[in-house]
C-alpha positions in Angstrom: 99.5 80.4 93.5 98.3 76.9 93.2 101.0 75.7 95.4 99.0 74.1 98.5 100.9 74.4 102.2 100.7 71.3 104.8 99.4 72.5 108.3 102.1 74.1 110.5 101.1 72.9 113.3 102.8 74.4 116.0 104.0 77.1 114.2 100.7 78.9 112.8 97.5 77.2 113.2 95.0 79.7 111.1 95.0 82.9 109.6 93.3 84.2 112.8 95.2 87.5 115.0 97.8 87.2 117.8 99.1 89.5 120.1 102.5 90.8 119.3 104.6 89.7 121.9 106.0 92.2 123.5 105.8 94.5 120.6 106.7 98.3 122.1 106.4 100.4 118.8 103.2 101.4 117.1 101.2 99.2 119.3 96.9 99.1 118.3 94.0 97.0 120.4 93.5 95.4 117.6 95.2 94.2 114.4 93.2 93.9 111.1 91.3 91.0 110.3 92.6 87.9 108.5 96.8 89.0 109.2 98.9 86.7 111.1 101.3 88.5 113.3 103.0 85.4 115.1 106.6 85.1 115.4 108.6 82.6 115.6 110.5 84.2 118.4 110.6 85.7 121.9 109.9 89.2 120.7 111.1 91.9 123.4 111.0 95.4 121.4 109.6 96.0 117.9 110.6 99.9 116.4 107.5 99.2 114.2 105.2 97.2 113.4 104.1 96.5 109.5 101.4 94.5 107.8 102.3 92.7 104.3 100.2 91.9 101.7 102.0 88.8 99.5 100.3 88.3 96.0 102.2 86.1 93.7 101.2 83.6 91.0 104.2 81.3 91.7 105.6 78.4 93.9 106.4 80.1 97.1 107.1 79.0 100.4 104.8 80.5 103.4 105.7 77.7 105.9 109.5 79.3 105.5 108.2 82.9 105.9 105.4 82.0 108.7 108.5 79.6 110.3 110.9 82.1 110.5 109.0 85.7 110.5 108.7 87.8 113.8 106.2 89.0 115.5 106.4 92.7 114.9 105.2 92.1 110.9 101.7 90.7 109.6 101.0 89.0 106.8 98.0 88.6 104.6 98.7 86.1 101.7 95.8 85.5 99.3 97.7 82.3 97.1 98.0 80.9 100.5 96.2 77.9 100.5 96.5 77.4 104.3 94.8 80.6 105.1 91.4 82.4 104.2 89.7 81.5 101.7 90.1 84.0 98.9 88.3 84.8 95.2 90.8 86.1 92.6 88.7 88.4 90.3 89.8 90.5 86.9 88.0 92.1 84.0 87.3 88.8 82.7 86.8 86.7 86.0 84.9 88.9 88.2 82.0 87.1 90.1 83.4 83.7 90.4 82.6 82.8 94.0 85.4 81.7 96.7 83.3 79.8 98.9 84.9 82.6 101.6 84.4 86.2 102.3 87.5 87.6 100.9 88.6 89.0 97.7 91.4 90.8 95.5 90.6 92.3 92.2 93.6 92.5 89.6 93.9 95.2 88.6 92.1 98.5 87.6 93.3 100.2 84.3 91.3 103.2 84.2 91.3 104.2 80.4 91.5 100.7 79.0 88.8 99.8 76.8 89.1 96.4 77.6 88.1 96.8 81.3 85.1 97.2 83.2 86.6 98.0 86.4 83.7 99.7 88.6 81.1 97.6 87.8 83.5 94.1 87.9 84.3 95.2 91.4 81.3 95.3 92.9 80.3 91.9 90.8 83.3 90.5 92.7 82.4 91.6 95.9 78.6 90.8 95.2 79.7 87.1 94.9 82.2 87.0 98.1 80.5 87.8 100.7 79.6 91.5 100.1 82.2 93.2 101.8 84.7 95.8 100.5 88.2 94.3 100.0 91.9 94.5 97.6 92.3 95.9 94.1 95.7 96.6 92.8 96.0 99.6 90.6 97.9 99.4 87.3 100.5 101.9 87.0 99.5 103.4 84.0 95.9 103.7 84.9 94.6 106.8 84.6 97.3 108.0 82.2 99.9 106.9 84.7 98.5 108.4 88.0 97.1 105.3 89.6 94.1 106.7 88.9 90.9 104.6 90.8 88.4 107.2 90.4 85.0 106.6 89.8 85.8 103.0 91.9 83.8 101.9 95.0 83.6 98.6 96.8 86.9 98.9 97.7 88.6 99.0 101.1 92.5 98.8 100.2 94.3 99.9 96.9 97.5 99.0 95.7 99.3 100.7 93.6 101.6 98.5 91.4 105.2 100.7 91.5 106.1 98.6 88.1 104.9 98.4 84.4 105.8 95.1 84.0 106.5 91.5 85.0 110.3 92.1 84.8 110.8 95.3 86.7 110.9 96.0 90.5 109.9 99.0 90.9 110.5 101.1 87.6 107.6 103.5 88.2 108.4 104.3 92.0 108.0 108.1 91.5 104.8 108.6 92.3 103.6 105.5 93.1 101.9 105.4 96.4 100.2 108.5 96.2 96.5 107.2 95.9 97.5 103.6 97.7 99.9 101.2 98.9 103.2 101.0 97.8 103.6 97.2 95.9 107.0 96.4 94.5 107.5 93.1 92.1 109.9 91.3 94.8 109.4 88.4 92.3 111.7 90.3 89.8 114.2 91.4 92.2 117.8 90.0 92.3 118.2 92.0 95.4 115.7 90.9 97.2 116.7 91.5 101.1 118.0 95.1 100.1 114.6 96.0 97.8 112.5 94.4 100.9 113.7 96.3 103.2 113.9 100.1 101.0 110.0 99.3 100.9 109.7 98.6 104.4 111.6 101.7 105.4 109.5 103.8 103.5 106.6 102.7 105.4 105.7 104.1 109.0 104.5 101.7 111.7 101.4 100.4 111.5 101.0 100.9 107.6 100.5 98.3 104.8 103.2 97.4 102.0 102.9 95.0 99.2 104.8 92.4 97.4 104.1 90.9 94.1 105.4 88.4 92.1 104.3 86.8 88.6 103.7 83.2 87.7 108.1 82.6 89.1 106.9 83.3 92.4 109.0 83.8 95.2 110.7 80.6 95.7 114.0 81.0 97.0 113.1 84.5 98.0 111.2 83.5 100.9 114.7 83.7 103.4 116.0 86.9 102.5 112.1 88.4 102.6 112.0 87.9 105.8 115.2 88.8 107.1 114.6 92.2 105.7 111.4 92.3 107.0 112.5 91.3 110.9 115.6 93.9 110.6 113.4 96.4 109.7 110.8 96.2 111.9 113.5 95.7 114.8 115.8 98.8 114.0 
């Protein structure tokens, strides 16, 4: 997204890691690196807790969703310009430097001819710090299987549970069975109901994505996380 966010202050004040306050449910010493789990409330009992992982490549609003969020969910948001610092790599862009340490790769298409996808990868990574980090999975890769074989370098897949820009989650059978679940919430006109489907299929403690093409998530951003604090609350 090339949206940039003011500070909010008071409200987050880096991408670093909080506690979870009071959080009951699926409690760890630690949450991973880089996710902001502060609420905006008073938490007293979570039934789960859930990390998110936001990509989208439109005007969205993350000082509504950071503002308003509890703290029983993360959230990781790459577009983000108020967070880490973050190199956006493909088949065509793959060792432009961030300036930071972390990195998403978009996406591997095993069986294309037009990508490169193992050695891209670890180009990207090469260029950001060295570390192993996000690649999204096409849904047809592989012949439709999600298929990241043959890929290293990488620490989290996701697996895209759509075929294109338009659909939400048209290729849900399946999906997830190599990676993380990531629906196009950008597409949705339902947005609190296909939040929270996703979130339900998740345990505690487990990753889910949300996507959205160059139309973002603006005007999503309320009901996002509405579903997102019911479901991690009930």
């Amino acid at each position: 997204m090339f949206v940039r966010v003011a500070a909010l202050g008071a409200v987050v004040s880096t991408l670093a890691l909080s506690s979870l306050a009071g959080c009951t449910a699926d409690t760890s010493d630690s949450d991973p690196v880089d996710v902001t789990m502060t609420g905006s409330d008073a938490v007293t009992k979570c039934t789960k807790k859930m990390y998110v992982h936001v990509i989208s490549y439109g005007a969205t609003d993350y000082a509504t969703i950071l503002a308003d969020k509890n703290g029983c969910w993360g959230m990781e948001a790459p577009k983000w310009g108020g967070g880490a610092v973050w190199s956006d790599c493909n088949t065509v862009k793959a060792t432009t430097p961030s300036g930071g340490t972390r990195w998403t790769y978009d996406d591997i298409n095993i069986g294309n001819p037009n990508h490169h996808d193992a050695s891209k990868i670890l180009a990207c990574k090469a260029a950001n710090g060295g570390q192993p980090d996000i690649a999204y999975v096409a849904a047809n890769s592989g012949g439709g299987t999600w298929s990241h074989a043959g890929i290293t370098g990488v620490s989290r897949f996701f697996d895209e549970c759509y075929s294109t820009d338009f659909a939400v989650r048209d290729r849900s059978s399946g999906c997830a069975s190599k990676g993380v679940p990531m629906w196009n919430i950008g597409a949705s006109s339902n947005v609190y109901n296909d939040v929270l489907a996703l979130c339900k299929s998740r345990s505690g403690g487990e990753w889910m994505g949300i996507y959205a093409a160059t139309a973002g998530l603006k005007g999503k951003e309320a009901e996002i996380v509405k579903a997102l604090n019911y479901c991690t609350t009930h």
